[in-house]
Structure formats: structure tokens, C-alpha cells
VEXVO-521611 format. One record per residue (C-alpha): residue number from 1; z, y negated, x negated. Coordinates in Angstrom, 3 decimals, decimal comma. Each point is the difference from the previous one (the first is absolute). Layout:
<lodrens>
[lodren NUM; [Z; Y; X]]
...
</lodrens>
This chain:
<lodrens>
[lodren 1; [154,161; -60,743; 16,946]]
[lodren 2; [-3,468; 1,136; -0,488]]
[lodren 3; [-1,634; 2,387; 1,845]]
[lodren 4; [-2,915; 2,044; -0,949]]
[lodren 5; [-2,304; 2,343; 0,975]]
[lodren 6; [0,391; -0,190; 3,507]]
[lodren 7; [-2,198; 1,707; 2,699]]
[lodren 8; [0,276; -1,643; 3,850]]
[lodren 9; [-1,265; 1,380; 3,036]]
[lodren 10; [-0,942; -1,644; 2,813]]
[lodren 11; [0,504; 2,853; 3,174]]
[lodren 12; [0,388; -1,766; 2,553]]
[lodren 13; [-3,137; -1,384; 1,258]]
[lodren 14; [-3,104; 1,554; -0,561]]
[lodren 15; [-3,677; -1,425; 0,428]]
[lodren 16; [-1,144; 1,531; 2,848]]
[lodren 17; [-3,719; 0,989; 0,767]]
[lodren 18; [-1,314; 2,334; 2,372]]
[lodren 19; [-1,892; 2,467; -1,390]]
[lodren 20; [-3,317; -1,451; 2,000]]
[lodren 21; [0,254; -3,037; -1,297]]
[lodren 22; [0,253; 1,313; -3,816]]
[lodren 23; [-3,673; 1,651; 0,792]]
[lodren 24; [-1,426; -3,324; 1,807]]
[lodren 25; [1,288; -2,257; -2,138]]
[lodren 26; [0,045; 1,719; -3,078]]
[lodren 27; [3,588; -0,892; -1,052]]
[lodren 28; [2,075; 2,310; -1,907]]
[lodren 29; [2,148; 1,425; 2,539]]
[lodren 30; [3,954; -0,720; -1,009]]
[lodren 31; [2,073; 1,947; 1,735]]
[lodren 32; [2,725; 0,406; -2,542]]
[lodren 33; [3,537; 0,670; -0,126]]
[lodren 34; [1,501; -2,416; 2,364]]
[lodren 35; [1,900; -5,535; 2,807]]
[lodren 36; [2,115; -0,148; 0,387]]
[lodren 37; [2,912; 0,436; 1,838]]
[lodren 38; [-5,923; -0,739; -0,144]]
[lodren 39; [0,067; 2,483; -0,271]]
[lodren 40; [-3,176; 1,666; -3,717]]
[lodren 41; [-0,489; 1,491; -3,676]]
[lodren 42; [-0,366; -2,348; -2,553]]
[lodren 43; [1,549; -0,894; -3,072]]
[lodren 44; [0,851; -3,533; -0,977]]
[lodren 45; [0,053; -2,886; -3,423]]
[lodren 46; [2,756; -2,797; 0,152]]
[lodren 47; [1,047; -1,440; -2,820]]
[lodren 48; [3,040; -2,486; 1,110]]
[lodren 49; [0,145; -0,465; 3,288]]
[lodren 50; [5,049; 0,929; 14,126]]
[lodren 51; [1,205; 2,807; 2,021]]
[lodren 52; [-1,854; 1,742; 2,233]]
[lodren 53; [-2,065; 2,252; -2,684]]
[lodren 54; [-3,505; -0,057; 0,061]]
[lodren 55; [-2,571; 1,574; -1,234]]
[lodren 56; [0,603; 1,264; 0,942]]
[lodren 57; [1,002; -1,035; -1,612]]
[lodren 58; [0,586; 2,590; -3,768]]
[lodren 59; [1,764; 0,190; -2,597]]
[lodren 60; [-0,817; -0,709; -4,186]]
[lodren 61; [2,029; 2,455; -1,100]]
[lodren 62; [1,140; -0,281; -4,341]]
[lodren 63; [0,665; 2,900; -1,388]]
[lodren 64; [2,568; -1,551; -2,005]]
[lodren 65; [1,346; -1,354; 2,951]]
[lodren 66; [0,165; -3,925; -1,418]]
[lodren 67; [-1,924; -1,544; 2,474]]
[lodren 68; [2,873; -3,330; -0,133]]
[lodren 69; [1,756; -1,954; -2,473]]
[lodren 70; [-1,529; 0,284; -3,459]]
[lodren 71; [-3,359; -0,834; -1,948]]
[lodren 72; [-3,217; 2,362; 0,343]]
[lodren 73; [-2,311; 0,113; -2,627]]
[lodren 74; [-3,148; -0,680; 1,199]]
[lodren 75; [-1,991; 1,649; -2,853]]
[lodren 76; [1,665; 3,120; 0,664]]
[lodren 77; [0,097; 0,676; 3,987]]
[lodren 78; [-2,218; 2,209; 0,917]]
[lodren 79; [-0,979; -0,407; 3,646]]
[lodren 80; [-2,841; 2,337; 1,696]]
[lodren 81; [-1,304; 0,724; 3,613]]
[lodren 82; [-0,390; 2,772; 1,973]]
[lodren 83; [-3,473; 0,502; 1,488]]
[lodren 84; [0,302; 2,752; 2,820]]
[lodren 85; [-3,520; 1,095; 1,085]]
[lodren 86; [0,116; 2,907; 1,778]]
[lodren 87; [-0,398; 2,637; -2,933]]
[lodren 88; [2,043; 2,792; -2,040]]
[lodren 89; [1,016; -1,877; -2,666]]
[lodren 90; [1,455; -3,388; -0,266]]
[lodren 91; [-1,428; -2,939; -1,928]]
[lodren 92; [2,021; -2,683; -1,763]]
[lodren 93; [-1,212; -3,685; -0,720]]
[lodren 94; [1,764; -2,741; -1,787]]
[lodren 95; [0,047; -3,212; 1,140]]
[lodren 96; [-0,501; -2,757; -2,953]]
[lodren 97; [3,721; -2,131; -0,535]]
[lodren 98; [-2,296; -2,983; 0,398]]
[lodren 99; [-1,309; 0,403; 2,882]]
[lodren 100; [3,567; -0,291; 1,549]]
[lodren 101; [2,608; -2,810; 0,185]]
[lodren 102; [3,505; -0,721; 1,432]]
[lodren 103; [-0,084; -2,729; 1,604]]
[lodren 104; [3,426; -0,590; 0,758]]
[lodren 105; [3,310; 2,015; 0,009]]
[lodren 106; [3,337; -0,027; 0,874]]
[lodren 107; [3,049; 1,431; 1,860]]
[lodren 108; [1,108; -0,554; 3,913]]
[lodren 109; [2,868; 0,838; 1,665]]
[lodren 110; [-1,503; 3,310; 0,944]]
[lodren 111; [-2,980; 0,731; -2,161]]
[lodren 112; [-1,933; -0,548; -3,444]]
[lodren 113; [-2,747; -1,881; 1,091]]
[lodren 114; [-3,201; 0,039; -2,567]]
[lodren 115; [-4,003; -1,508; 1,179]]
[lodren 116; [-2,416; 1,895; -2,057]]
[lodren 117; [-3,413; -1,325; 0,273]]
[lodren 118; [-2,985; 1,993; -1,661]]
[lodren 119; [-3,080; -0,965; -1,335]]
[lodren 120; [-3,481; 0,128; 2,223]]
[lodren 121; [-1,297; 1,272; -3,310]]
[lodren 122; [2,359; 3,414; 0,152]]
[lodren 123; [-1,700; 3,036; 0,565]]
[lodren 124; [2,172; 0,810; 2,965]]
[lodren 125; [0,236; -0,036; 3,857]]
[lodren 126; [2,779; -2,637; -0,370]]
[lodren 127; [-2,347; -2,156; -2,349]]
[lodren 128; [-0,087; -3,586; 1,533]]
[lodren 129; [4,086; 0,658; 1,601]]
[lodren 130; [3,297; -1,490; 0,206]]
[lodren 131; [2,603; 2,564; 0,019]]
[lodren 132; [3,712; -0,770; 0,834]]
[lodren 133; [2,695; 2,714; -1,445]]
[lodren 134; [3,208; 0,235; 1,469]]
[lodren 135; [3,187; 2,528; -0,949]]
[lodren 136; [1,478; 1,377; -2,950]]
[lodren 137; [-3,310; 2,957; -0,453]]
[lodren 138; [-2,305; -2,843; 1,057]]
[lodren 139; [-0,932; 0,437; 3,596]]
[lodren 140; [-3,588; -1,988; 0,854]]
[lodren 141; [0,749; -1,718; 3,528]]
[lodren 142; [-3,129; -1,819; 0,562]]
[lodren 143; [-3,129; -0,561; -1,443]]
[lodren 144; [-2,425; -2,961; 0,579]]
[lodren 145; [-4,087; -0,272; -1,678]]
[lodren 146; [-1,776; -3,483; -0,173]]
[lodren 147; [-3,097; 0,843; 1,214]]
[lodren 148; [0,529; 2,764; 2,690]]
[lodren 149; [2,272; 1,152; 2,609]]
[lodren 150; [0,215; 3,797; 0,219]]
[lodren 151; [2,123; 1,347; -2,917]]
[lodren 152; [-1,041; 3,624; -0,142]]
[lodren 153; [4,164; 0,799; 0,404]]
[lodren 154; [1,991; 0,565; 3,007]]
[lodren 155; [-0,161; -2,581; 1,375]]
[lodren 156; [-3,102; 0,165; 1,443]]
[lodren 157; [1,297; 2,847; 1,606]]
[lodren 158; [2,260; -1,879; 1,388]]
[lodren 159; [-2,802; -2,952; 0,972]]
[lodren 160; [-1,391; 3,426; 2,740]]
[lodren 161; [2,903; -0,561; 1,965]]
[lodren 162; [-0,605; -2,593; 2,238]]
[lodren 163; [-3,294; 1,437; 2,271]]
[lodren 164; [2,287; 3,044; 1,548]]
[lodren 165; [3,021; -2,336; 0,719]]
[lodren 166; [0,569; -1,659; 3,718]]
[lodren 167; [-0,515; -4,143; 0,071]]
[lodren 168; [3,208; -1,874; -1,748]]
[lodren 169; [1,451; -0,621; -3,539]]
[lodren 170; [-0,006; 2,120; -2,868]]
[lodren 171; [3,722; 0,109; -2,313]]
[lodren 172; [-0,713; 0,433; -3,660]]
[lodren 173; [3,360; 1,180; -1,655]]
[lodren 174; [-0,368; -0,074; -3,402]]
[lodren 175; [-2,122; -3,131; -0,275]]
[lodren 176; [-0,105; -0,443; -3,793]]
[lodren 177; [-2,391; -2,542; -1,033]]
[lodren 178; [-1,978; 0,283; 2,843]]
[lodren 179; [-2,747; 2,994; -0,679]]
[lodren 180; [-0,344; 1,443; 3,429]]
[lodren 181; [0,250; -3,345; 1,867]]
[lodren 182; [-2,991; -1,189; -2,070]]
[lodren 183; [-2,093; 3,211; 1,400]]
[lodren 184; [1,746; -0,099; 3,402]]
[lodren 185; [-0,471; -3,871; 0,759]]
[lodren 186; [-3,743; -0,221; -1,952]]
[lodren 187; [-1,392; 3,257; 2,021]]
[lodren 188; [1,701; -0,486; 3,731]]
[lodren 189; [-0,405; -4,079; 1,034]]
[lodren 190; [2,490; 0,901; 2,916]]
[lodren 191; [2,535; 1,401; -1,816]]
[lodren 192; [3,553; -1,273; -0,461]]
[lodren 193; [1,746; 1,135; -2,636]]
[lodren 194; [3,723; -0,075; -0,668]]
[lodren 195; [1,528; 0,857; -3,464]]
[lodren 196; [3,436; 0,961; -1,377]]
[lodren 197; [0,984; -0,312; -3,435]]
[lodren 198; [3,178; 0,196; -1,633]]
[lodren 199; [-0,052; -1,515; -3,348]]
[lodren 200; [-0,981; -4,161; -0,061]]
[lodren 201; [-1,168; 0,297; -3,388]]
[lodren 202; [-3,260; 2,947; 0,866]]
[lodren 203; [-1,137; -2,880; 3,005]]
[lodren 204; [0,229; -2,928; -2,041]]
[lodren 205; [-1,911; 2,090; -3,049]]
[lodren 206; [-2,299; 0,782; 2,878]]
[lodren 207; [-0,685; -3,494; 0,863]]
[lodren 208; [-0,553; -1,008; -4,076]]
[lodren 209; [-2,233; 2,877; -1,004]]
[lodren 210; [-1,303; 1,790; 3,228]]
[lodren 211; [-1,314; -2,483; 2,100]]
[lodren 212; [2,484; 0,037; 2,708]]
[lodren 213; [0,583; -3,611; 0,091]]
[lodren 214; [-3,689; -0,066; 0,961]]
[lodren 215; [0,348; 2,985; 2,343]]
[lodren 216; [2,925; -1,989; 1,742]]
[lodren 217; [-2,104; -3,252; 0,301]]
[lodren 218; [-3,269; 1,466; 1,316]]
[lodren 219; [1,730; 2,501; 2,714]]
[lodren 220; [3,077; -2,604; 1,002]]
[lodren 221; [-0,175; 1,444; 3,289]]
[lodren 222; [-0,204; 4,137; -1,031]]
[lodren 223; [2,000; 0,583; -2,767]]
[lodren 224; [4,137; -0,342; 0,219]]
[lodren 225; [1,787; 1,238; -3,226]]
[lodren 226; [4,040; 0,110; 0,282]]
[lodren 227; [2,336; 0,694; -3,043]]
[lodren 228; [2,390; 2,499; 0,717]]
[lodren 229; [0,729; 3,871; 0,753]]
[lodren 230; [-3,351; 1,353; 1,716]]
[lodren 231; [1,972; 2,592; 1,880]]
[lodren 232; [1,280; -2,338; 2,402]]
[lodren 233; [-3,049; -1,625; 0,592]]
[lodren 234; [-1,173; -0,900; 3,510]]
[lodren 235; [-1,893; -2,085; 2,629]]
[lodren 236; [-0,242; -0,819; 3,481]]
[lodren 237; [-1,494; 2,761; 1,777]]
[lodren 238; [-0,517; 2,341; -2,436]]
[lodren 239; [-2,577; 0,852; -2,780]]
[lodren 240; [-3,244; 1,580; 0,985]]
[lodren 241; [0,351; 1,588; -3,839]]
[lodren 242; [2,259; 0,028; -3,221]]
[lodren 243; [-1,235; 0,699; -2,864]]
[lodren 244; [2,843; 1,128; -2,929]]
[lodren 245; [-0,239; -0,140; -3,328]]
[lodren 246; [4,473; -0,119; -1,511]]
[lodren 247; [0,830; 1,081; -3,181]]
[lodren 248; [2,835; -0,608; -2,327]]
[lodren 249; [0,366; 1,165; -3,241]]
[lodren 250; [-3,190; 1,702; -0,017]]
[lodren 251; [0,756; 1,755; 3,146]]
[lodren 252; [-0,538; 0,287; 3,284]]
[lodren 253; [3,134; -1,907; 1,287]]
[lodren 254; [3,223; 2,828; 1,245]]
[lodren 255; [-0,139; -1,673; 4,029]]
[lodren 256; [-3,754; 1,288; 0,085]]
[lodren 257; [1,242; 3,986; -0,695]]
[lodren 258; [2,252; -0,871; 3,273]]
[lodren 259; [-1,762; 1,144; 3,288]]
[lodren 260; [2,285; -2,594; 2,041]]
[lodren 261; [-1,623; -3,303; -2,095]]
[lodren 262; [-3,395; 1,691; 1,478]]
[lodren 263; [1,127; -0,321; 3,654]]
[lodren 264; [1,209; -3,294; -0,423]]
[lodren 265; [-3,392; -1,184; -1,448]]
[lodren 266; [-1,513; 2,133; 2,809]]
[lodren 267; [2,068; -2,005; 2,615]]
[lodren 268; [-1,927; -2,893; -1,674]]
[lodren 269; [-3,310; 1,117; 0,955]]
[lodren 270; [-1,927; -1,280; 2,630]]
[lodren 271; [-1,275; 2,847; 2,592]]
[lodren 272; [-3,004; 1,937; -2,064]]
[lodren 273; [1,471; -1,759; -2,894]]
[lodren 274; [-0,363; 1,995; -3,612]]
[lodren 275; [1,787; -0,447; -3,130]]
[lodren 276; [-2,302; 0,988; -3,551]]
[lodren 277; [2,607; 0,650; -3,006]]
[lodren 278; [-0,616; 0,335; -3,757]]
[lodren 279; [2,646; 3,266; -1,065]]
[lodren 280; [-0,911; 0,158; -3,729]]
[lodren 281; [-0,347; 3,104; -1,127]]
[lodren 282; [1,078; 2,364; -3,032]]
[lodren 283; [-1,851; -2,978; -2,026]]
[lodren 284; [2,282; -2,247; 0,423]]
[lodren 285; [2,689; -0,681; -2,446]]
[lodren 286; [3,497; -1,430; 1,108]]
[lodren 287; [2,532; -1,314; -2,186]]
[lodren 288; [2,588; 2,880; 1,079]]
[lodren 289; [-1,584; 3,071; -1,021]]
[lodren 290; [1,575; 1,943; 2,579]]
[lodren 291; [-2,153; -1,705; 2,790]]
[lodren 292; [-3,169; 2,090; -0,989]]
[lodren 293; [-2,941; -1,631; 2,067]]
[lodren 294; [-1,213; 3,178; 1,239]]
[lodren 295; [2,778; 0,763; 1,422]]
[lodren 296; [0,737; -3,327; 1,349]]
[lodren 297; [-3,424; -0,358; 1,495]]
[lodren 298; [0,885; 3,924; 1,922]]
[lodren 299; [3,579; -1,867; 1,488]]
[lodren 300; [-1,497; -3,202; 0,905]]
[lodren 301; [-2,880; 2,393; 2,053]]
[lodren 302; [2,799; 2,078; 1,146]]
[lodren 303; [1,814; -3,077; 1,922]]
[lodren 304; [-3,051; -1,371; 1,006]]
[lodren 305; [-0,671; 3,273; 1,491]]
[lodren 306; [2,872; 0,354; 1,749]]
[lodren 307; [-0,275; -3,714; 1,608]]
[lodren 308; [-3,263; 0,016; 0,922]]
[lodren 309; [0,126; 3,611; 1,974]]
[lodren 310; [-2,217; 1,866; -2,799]]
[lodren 311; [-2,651; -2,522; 0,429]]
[lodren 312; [-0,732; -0,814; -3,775]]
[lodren 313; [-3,425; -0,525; -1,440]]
[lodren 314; [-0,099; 0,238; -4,071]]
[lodren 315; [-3,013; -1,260; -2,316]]
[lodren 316; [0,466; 0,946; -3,785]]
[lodren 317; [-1,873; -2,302; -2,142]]
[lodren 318; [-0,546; 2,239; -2,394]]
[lodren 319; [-1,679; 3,836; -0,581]]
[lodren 320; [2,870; 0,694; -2,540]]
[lodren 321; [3,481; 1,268; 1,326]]
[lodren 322; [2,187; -2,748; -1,576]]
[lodren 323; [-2,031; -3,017; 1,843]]
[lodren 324; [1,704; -1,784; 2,213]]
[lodren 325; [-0,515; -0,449; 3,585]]
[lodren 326; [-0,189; -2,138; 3,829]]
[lodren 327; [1,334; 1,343; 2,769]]
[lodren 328; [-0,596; -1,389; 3,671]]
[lodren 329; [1,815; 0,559; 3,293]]
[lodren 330; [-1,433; 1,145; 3,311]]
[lodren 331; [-3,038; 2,516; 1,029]]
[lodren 332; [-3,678; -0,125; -2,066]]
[lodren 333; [-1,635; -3,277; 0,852]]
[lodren 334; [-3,692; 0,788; 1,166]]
[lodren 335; [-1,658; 0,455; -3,325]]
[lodren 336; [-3,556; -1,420; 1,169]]
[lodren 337; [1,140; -3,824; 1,839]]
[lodren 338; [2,717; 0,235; -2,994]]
[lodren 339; [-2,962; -0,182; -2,611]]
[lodren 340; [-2,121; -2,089; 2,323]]
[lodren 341; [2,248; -3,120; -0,117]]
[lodren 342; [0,962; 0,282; -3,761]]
[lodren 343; [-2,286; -1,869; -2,695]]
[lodren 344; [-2,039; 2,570; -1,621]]
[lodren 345; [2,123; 0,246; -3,318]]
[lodren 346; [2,987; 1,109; 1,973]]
[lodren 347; [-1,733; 2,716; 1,964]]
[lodren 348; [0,437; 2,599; -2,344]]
[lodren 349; [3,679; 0,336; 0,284]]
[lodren 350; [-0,054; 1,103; 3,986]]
[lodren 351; [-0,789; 3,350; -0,909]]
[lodren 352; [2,575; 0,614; -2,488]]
[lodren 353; [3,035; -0,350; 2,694]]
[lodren 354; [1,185; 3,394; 0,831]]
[lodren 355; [3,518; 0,834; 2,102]]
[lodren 356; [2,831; 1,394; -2,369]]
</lodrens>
């Protein structure tokens, strides 16, 4: 079968700049329609082509809904990008087929697993990137550049975590190809990080096109990945923080809308402990159209809610009302020694918490 004319979306994770930064550095300032499960507003080329959902993962979303089996005519997919500076009007770029390859594809027990890489030449905030797509509507879980280590998506929200959390080990659920543990081990030399993934396939891809055999080798004795369902993840007295980032099927996963999975990872939790949580949003597209992100982002807060006695902290990474969102458990953090021991780039998100 060939497929033509097809438009994807990428919704999930959005490049993320603080409005500051835009005016020092003169960047354009991309806060578009958002990973994730990272959260951003962007619209994304493939041309051919791990559970936990990432960036943020988001979603590449066909119109003609033949994102699987079948041929795609290269000559004839259109692919653009959403730019979201703050303005009235929106402003569409396309992204040259060229500029982006699959590097490999295939099918795992639980997901379509695709490795996009795109060109250093693109005119994009993802130029220079390797992308990997999980999920039937094409769900980015992690994202990895040569050259640099923030990724202007979620998960260098999640890489704030760590200064307002007690002393002890951090639980990544969700681990995908290793995205946050790159930030989290590279910015905190004390840190111990322990990840949960459920599908082999998205840690061995990981280890071939992200880096993570290399992240494995040089932090031996800080990073411990296990295969296997994140929920029931745990270790010897407790995590100081979890950070959670599970989706299936382009959705926030059904235990996460359940306010007694929240007290059980609460009982997990080290005293002062905190737990940061990518909910989607209305951007993000599952495979059962009856799971509507925006209103699976509003359950998941709901049970979180409930668990954590009202004390929910939400950050939107967007200024348009279908980006998605972070939420984090306990009271505000002090805003100033928060900023003070984060690395300049990540300073901007501190002010954008606010309680739900």
C-alpha cells in the first residue's frame, strides 16, 4: 500500500526556552504545541523508520492514520514544524525529507520502535538529534544530541529535581533510552540513579543509538537499569525521589488515573522525598481515542491529588491550552536556593511551578 500525502505531528515534546533566554541569546523562542508522555510543539519528517513514553515523550500523528505496514512515498509526504513563539498567530515550517533518516525500525512485544536521527543542517531545535518513536501514533520516548546535553524538552524539567530532594537514590520509571539519566547523572556527580523499563528492545536500542552503553560504562557505580514493570519498583530504604514518565499506547498508563498506585509510590519515598511526573496533556494522542489526553492528564492530577493530601505542584510547558504538563508532589520548594543550585539553563523553569 502506498500512502500519500501525509501530515505528522510531533506533540509531545516541545523545545523548551524560557522567555529570558530567547532575549539573551537571541534564539527563536519554541514553545509550540507539545514530550512526551517531554512533554513541546513541533512537527516532525520521517521517512521509514520501549514503554515508559517519553517525551515526553509525543506523538506523529497521520492523518490517514497509516503510520505501520505499507510503503510511503517519500516525494509526496509532506512533513512541517510548528514554531510557537509567543504571538497571535501561528507559524508553520517544513522540515526538508533529507534532512531526516530512519535509522532502524521494527516491532517489540509491546511497541513499534523507530530511531529518527535529523540532520545538524535542519533548520530546527531538534537539528543535530536522535529521536526514538514508540506506539501505534508515534510516541517520542527519549531524545539524545551529539554535541550537548540539555534537550530543550521535558526532560530537563525533570533534570531540576534533584536540588529540593533529601540525600539517597532517585527511581526513574519510564527509563526509555536513557534521556533523563544522561541529564541526571552528567549534572549531579552524587547522584544514583535507578531506572525501570518495561520493554528489552527500547534499552538495548538505547545502548546502539543513544549512548547508554557508554552511560553504563562511565557511571558503573550510579546508574542501575532493570527490565520489567516500573510500578513495582523499589530499593532498600527508600527513594529520596521518583521521577515518572509511563505511557502505553500513547497514553498515560490506566494505574496512574488510580489514587491508590500514588500511595504506594508514596510509601516508596524516603522522608522529604518528591515524586516529578510527566501527565501529557490534551496534545497527546493515544491509540484509543476515547482516552483524550486532556482528560487523562485532569484524572492522573486528580489521584495524585488525592494521595498526596492536595499537595500538587503543576508546570505547563507550554502558553497554549493543549500543552502538556509536570506535576510535582509536596509544598513549593524555596524558589531562590532552588535556582541557586541549578545550572543556569535550568533556572528558568522554577518560576513556572504553580499548585493546582
Amino acid at each position: 500500500m502506498r500512502v500519500r500525502e501525509m501530515l505528522f505531528t510531533i506533540n509531545h515534546i516541545r523545545p523548551l526556552f524560557h522567555r529570558q533566554w530567547h532575549a539573551q541569546i537571541g534564539l527563536r523562542c519554541p514553545f509550540s504545541k507539545t514530550p512526551c508522555p517531554s512533554s513541546i510543539s513541533s512537527y516532525f519528517p520521517w521517512r521509514s523508520q520501549s514503554h515508559h513514553q517519553l517525551l515526553c515523550p509525543c506523538p506523529l500523528r497521520s492523518k490517514s492514520q497509516a503510520q505501520e505496514e505499507g510503503d510511503i512515498d517519500d516525494a509526496s509526504l509532506q512533513v512541517q514544524t510548528h514554531d510557537s513563539k509567543p504571538k497571535t498567530t501561528t507559524h508553520d515550517d517544513g522540515i526538508p525529507l533529507e534532512d531526516v533518516k530512519i535509522l532502524v525500525k521494527f516491532k517489540s512485544r509491546y511497541n513499534y520502535i523507530r530511531v529518527l536521527e535529523v540532520s545538524r543542517r535542519a533548520d530546527h531545535p531538534f537539528a543535530g538529534s536522535r529521536l526514538l518513536l514508540l506506539d501505534g501514533p508515534g510516541n517520542i520516548h527519549s531524545i539524545s544530541f551529539l554535541f550537548k546535553s540539555m534537550t530543550g524538552t521535558y526532560f530537563d524539567v525533570f533534570a531540576t529535581l534533584p536540588p529540593i530532594l533529601p540525600p539517597g537514590p532517585v527511581g526513574l520509571l519510564g527509563f526509555g533510552a536513557g534521556s533523563a539519566a544522561k541529564l541526571l547523572l552528567e549534572l549531579y556527580p552524587q547522584l544514583v540513579v535507578h531506572g525501570w523499563e518495561l520493554d528489552p528492545s527500547v534499552v538495548s536500542v538505547g545502548r546502539e543509538f543513544f549512548g547508554l552503553s557508554k552511560l553504563e560504562k562511565d557511571y558503573s557505580d550510579r546508574l542501575f537499569i532493570y527490565v520489567g514493570d516500573a510500578l513495582k519498583a523499589s530499593v532498600k530504604d527508600g527513594f529520596s525521589g521518583i521521577l515518572v514518565d509511563l505511557f502505553s499506547k500513547g497514553s498515560v498508563v490506566p494505574e496512574l488515573q488510580n489514587p491508590n498506585t500514588w500511595k504506594k509510590l508514596k510509601k516508596c519515598l524516603r522522608s522529604g522525598g518528591r515524586v516529578m511526573v510527566n501527565v501529557g496533556g490534551s496534545c497527546v494522542e493515544a491509540e484509543d481515542s476515547s482516552r483524550h489526553g486532556k482528560l487523562v492528564m485532569q484524572e492522573t492530577l486528580k489521584a495524585m491529588n488525592k494521595a498526596f493530601g492536595g499537595k500538587v505542584l503543576l508546570l505547563t510547558l507550554g502558553s497554549r491550552k493543549e500543552d502538556s504538563s509536570i506535576a510535582l508532589t509536596g509544598n513549593v520548594p524555596n524558589r531562590d536556593s532552588w535556582k541557586e543550585a541549578l545550572p543556569r539553563p535550568l533556572q528558568g523553569y522554577v518560576d513556572m511551578w504553580t499548585p493546582i
